[in-house]
PyMOL commands that place a pseudoatom at each C-alpha (Angstrom):
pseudoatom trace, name=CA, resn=UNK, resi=1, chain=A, elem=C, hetatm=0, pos=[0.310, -71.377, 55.224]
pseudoatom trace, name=CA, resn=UNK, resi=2, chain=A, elem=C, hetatm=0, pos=[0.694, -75.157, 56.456]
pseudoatom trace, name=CA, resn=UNK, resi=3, chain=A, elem=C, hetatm=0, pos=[3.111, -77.025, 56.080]
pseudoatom trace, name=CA, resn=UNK, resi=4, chain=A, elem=C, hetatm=0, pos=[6.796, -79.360, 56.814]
pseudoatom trace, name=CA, resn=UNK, resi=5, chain=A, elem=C, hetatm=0, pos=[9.822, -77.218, 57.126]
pseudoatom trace, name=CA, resn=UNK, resi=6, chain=A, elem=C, hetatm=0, pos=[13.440, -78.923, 57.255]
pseudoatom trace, name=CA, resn=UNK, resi=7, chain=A, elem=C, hetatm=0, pos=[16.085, -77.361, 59.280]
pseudoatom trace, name=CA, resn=UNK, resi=8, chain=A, elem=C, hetatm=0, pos=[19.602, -78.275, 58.183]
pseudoatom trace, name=CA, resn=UNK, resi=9, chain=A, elem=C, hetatm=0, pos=[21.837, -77.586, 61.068]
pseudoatom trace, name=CA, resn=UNK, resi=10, chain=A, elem=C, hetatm=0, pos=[26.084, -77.682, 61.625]
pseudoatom trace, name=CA, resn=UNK, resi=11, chain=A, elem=C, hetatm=0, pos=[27.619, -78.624, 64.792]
pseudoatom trace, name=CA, resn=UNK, resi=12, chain=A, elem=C, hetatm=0, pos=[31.311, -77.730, 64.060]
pseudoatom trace, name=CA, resn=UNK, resi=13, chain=A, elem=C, hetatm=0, pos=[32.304, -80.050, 67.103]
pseudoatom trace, name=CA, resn=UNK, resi=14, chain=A, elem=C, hetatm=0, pos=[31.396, -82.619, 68.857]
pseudoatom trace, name=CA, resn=UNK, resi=15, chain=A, elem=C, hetatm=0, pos=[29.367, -81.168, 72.071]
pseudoatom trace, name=CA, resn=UNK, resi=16, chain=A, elem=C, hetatm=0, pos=[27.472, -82.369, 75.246]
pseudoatom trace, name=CA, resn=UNK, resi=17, chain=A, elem=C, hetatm=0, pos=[24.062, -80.358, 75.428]
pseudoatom trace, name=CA, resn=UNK, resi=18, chain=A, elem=C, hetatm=0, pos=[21.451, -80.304, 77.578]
pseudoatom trace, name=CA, resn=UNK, resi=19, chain=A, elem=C, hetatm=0, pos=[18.313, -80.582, 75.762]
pseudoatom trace, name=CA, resn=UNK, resi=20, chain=A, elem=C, hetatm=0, pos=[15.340, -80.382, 78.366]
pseudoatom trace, name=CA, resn=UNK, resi=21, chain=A, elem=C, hetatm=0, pos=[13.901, -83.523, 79.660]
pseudoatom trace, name=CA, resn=UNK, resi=22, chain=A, elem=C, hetatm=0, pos=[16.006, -85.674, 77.378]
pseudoatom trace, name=CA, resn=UNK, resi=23, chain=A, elem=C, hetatm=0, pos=[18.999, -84.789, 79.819]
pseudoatom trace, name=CA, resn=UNK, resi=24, chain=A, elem=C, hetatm=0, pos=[22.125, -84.414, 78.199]
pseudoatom trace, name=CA, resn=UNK, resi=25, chain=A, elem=C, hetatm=0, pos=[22.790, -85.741, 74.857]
pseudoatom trace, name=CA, resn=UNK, resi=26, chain=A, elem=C, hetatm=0, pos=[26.026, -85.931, 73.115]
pseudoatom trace, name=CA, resn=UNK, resi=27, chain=A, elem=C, hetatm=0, pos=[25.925, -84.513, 69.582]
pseudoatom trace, name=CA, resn=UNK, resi=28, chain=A, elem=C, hetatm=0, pos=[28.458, -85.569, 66.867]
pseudoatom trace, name=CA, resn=UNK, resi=29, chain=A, elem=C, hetatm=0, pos=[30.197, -82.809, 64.223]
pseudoatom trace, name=CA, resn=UNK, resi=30, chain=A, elem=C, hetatm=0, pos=[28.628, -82.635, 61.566]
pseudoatom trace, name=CA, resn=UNK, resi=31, chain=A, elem=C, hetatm=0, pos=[25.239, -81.975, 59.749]
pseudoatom trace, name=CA, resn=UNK, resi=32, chain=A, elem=C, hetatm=0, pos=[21.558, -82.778, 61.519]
pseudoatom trace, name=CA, resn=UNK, resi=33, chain=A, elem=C, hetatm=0, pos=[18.289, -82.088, 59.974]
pseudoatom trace, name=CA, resn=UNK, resi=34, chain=A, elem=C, hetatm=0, pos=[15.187, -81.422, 62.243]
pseudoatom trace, name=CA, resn=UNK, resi=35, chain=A, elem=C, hetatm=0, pos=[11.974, -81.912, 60.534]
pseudoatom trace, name=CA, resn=UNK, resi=36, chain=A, elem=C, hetatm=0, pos=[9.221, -80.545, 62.240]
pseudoatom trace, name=CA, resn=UNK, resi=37, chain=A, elem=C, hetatm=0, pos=[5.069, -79.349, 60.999]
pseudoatom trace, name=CA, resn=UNK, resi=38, chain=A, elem=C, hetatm=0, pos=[3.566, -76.302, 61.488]
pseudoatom trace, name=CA, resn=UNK, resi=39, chain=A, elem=C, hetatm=0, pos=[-0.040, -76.846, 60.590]
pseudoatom trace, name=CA, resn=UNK, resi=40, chain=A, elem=C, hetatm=0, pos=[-1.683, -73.703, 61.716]
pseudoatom trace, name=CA, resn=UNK, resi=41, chain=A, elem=C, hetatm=0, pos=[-3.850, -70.767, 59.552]
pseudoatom trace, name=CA, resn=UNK, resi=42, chain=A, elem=C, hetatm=0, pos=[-2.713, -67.783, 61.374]
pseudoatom trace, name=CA, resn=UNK, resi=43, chain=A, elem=C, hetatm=0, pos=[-0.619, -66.297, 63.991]
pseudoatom trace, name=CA, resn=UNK, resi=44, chain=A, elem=C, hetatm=0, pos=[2.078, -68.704, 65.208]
pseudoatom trace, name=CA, resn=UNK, resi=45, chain=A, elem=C, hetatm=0, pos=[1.270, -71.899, 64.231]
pseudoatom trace, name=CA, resn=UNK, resi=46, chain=A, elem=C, hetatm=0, pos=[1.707, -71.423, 60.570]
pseudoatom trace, name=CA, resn=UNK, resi=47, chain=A, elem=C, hetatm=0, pos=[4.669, -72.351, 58.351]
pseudoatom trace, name=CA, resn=UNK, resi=48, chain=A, elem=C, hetatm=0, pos=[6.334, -69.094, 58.045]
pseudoatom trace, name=CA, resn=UNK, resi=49, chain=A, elem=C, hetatm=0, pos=[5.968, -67.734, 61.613]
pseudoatom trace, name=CA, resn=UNK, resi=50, chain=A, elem=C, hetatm=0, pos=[7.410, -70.979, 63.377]
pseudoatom trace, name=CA, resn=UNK, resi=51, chain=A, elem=C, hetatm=0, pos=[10.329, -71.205, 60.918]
pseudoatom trace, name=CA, resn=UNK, resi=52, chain=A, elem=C, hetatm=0, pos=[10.811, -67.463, 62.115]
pseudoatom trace, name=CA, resn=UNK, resi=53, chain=A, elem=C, hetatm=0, pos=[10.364, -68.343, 66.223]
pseudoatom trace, name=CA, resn=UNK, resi=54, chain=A, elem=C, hetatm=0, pos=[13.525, -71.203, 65.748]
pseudoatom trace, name=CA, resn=UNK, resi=55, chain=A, elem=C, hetatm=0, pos=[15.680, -68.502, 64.277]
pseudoatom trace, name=CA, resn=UNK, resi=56, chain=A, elem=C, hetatm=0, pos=[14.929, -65.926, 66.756]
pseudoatom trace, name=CA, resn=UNK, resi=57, chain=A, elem=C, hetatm=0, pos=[17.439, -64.702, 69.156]
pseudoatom trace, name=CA, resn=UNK, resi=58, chain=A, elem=C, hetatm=0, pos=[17.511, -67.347, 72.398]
pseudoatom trace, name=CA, resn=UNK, resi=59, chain=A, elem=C, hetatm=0, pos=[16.966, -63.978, 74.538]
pseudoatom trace, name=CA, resn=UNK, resi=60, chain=A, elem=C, hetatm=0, pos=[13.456, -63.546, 72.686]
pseudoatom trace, name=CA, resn=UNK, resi=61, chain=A, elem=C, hetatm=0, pos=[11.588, -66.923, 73.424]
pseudoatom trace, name=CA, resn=UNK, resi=62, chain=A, elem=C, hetatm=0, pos=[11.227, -69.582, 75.748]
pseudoatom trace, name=CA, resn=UNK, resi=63, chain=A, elem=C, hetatm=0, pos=[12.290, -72.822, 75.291]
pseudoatom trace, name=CA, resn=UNK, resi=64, chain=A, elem=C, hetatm=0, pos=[9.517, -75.124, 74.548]
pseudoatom trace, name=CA, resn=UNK, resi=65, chain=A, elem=C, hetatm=0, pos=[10.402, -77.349, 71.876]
pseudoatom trace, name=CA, resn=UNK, resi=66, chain=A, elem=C, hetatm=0, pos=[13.774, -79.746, 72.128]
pseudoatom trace, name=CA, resn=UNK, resi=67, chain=A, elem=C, hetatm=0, pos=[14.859, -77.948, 68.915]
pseudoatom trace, name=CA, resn=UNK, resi=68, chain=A, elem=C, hetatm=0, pos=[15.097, -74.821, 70.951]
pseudoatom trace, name=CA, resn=UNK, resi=69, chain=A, elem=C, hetatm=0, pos=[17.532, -76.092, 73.184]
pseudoatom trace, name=CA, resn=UNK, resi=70, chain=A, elem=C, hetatm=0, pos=[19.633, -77.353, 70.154]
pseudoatom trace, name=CA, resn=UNK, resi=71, chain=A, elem=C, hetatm=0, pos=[19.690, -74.240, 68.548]
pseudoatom trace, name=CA, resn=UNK, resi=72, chain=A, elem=C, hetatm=0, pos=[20.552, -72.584, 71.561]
pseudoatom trace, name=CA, resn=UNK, resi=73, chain=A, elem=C, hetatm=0, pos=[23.917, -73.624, 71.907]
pseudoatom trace, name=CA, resn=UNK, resi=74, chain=A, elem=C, hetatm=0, pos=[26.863, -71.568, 70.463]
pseudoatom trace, name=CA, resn=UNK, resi=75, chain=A, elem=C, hetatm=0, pos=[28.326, -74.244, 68.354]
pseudoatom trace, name=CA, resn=UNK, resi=76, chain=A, elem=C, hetatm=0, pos=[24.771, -74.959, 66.166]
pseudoatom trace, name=CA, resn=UNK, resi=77, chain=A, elem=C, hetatm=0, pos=[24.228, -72.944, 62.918]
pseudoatom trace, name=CA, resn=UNK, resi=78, chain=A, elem=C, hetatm=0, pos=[21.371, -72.955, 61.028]
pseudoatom trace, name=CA, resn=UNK, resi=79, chain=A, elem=C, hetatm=0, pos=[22.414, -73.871, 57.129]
pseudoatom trace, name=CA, resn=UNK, resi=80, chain=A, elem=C, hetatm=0, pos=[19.395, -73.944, 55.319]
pseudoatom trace, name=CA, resn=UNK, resi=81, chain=A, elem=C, hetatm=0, pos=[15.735, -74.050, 55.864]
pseudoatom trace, name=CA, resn=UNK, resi=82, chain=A, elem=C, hetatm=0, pos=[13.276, -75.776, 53.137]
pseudoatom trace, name=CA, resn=UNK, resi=83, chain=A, elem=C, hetatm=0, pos=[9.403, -74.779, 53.468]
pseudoatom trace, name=CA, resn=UNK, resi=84, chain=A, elem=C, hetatm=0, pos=[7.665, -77.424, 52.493]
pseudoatom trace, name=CA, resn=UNK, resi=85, chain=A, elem=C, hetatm=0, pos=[3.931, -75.734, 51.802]
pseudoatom trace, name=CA, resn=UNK, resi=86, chain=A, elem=C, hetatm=0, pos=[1.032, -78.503, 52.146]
pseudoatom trace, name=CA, resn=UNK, resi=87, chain=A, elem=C, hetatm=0, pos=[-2.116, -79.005, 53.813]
pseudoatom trace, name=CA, resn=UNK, resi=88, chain=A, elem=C, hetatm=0, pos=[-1.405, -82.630, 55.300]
pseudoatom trace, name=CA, resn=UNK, resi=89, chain=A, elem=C, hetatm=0, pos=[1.784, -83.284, 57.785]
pseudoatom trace, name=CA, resn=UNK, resi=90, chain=A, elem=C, hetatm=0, pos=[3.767, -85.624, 56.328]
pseudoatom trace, name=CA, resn=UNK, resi=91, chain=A, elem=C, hetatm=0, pos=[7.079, -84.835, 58.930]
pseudoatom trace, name=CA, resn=UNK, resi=92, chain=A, elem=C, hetatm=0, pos=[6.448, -88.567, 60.262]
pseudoatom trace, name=CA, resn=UNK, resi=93, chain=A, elem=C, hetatm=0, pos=[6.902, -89.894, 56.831]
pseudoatom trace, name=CA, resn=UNK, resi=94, chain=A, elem=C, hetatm=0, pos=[9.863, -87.676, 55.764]
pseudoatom trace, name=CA, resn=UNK, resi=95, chain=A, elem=C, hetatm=0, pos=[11.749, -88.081, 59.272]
pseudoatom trace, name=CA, resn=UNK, resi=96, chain=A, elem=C, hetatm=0, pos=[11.333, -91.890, 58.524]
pseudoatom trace, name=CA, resn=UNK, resi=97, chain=A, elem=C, hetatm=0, pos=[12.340, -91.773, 54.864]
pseudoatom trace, name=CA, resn=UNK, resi=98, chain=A, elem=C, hetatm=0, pos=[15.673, -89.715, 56.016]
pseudoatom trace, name=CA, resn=UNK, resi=99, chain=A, elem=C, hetatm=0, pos=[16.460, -92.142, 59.080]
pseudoatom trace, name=CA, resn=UNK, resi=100, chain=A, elem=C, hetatm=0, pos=[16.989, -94.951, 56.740]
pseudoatom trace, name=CA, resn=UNK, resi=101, chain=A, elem=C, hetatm=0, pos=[19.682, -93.310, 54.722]
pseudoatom trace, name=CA, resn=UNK, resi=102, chain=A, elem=C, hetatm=0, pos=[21.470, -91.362, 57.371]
pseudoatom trace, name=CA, resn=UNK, resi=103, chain=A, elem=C, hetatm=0, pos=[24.830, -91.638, 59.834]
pseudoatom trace, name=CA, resn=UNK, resi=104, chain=A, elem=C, hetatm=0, pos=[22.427, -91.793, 62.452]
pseudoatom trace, name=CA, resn=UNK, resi=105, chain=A, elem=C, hetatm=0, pos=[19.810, -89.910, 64.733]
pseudoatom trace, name=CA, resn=UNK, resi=106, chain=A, elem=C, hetatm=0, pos=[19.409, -88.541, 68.289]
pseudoatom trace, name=CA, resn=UNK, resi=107, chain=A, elem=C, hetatm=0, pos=[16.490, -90.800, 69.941]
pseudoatom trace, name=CA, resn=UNK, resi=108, chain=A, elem=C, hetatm=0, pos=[13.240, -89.149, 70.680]
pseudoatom trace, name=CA, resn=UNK, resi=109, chain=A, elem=C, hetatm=0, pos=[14.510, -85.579, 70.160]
pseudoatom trace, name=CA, resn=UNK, resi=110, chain=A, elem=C, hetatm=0, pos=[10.974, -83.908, 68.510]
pseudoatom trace, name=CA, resn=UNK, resi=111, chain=A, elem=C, hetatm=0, pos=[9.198, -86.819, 68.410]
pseudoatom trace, name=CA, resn=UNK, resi=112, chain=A, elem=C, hetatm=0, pos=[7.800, -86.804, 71.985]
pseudoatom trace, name=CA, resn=UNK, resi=113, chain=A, elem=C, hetatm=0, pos=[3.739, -85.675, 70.136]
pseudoatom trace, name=CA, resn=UNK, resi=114, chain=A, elem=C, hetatm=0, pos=[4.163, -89.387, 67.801]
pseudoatom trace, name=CA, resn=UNK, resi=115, chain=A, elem=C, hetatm=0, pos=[5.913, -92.446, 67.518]
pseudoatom trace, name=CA, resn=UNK, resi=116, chain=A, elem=C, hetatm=0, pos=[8.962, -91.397, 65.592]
pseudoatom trace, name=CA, resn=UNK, resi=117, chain=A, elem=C, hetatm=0, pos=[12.367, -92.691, 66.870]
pseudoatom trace, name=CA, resn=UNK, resi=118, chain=A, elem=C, hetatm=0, pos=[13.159, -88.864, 65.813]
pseudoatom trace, name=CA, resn=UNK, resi=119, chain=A, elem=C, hetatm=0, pos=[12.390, -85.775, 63.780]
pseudoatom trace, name=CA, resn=UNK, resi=120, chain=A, elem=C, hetatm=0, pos=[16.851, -85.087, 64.207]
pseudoatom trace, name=CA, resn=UNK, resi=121, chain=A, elem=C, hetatm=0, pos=[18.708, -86.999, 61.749]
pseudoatom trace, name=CA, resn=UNK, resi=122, chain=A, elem=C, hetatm=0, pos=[22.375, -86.613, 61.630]
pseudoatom trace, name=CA, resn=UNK, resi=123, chain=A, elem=C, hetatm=0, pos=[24.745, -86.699, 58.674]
pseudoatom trace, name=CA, resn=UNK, resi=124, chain=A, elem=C, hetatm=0, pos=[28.701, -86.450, 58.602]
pseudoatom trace, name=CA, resn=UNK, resi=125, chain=A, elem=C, hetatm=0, pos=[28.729, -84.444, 55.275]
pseudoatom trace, name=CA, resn=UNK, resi=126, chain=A, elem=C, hetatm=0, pos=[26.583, -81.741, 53.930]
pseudoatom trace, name=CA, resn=UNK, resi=127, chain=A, elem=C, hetatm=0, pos=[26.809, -83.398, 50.095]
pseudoatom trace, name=CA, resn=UNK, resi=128, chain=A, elem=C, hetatm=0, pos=[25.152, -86.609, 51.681]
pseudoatom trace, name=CA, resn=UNK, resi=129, chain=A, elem=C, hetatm=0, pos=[21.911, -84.311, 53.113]
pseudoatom trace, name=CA, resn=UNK, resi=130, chain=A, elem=C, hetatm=0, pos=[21.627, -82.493, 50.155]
pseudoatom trace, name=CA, resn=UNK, resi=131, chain=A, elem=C, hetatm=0, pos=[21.912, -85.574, 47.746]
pseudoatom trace, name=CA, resn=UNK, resi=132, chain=A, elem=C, hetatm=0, pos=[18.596, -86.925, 49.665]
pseudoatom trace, name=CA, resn=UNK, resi=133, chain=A, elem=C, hetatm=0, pos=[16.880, -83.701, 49.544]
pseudoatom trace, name=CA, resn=UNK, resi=134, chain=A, elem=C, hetatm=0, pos=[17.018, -82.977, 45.642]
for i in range(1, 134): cmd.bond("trace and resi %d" % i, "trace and resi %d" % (i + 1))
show_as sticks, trace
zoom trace
């Protein structure tokens, strides 16, 4: 399956994580969403399977992805996670669409493959996220 997934992720305080090549980055409490593609027909690259590697253990993969160093630290959780099945990438489009109506957004986190400012989009509430997503 192909596809856009949605990540919604909690910081519960505000915290200074390294995050690759981006350096540090301070991240606000509060809510993010990553949006990222997975446009693969088998084996890791599909929909499923990469939703599955960003909720692994951080002692079971590398990092590769800036999302992995995110999720690595102790004070991220993982809220929800929203498959969005299709056979054209439209995370570009979405990551857009939810820029204009959010708190803000951490600069060319995931977006290092286009020409996104950024695929994380960060929220101060959960209701506002959710509001935009229905």
């Amino acid at each position: 399956m192909k596809g856009t997934y949605l990540l919604v992720i909690e910081i519960n305080q505000t915290s200074s994580i390294e995050i690759g090549a981006l350096k540090t980055i301070r991240f606000p409490k509060g809510f993010f969403i990553y949006v990222g593609s997975a446009m693969g027909q088998r084996g890791s690259t599909t929909l499923v399977n990469r939703v599955k590697r960003h909720i692994k253990p951080i002692t079971q993969k590398k990092f590769h992805w800036h999302i992995d160093y995110f999720l690595a630290n102790e004070k991220t959780v993982i809220k929800k996670i929203i498959l969005l099945p299709a056979s054209e990438k439209y995370e570009c489009n979405l990551a857009k669409a939810l820029i204009k109506t959010a708190d803000g957004n951490i600069r060319d986190f995931g977006s290092s493959d286009c020409n996104c400012e950024s695929h994380l989009i960060y929220f101060k509430n959960i209701d506002k996220i959710l509001n935009k997503l229905v």
